[in-house]
N, C-alpha and C positions, 0 to 999 in steps of 0.2 A: 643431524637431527633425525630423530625415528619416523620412518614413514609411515603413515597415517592410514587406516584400511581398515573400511564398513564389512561387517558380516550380514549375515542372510538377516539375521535377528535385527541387528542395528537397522539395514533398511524398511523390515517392516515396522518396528518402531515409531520410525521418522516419520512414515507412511499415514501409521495410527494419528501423529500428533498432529500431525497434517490434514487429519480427516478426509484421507485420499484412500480409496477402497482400491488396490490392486490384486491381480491374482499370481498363482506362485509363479507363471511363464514370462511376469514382468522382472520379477526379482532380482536376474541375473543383469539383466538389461540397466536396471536402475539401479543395484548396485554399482557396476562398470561405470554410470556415469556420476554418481556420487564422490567415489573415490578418485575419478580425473577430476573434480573442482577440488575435493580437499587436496591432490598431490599440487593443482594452479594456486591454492592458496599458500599452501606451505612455500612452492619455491619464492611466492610475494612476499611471504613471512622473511625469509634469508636477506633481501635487500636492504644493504646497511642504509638507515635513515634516519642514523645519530645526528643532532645539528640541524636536522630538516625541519622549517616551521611549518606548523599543519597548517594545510592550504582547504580551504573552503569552497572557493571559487578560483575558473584560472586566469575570472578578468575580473578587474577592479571593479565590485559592487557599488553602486551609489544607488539614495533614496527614489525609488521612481515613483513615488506615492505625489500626487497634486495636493495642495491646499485643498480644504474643505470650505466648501462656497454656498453660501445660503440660497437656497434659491424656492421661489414658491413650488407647492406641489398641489398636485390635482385635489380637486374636494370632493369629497366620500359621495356626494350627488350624481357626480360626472362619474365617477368609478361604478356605483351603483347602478347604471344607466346600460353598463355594456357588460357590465359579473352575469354570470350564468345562475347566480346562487347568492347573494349579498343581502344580509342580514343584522342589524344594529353594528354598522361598519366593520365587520368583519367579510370575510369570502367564506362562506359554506362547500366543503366538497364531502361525499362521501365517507361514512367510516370505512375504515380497514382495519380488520383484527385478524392477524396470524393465529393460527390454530398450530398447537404442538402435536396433533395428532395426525 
């Protein structure tokens, strides 16, 4: 199999798509280690694993989910009593609006 090998390009690339802002003295550094996982993935790629059922878990999953049980719940009075903010049964917090600038 061809062995697999990032250039200066590819890793800034990766870098962009990443939206990871490096400078060119990382380059070499992050290349190097680029191409050690693609050479650990390829040798993974080589292991025959005809026959092999894909495995999910490597222990037997069972549901661990409980029944759902009715049970009473607090009334918007009593909630109301200790909200810092509680308003026609909702909770009031602050807006928050991200700005793109």
């Amino acid at each position: 199999m061809k062995k697999l090998s990032l250039s200066d390009n590819d890793v800034k690339h990766v870098a962009k798509l990443s939206a990871i802002e490096i400078t060119e003295e990382e380059v070499p550094t992050l290349k190097e280690q680029l191409n050690s996982i693609l050479d650990y993935v390829q040798t993974l790629s080589e292991i025959p694993t005809r026959g092999v059922e894909p495995t999910f878990h490597i222990h037997p999953v069972s549901n661990v989910f409980r029944d759902d049980v009715h049970q009473a719940s607090y009334k918007s009075e009593e909630i109301a009593k200790i909200a810092p903010d509680f308003k026609d049964n909702f909770f009031r917090v602050p807006q928050i609006i991200k700005s793109n600038s």
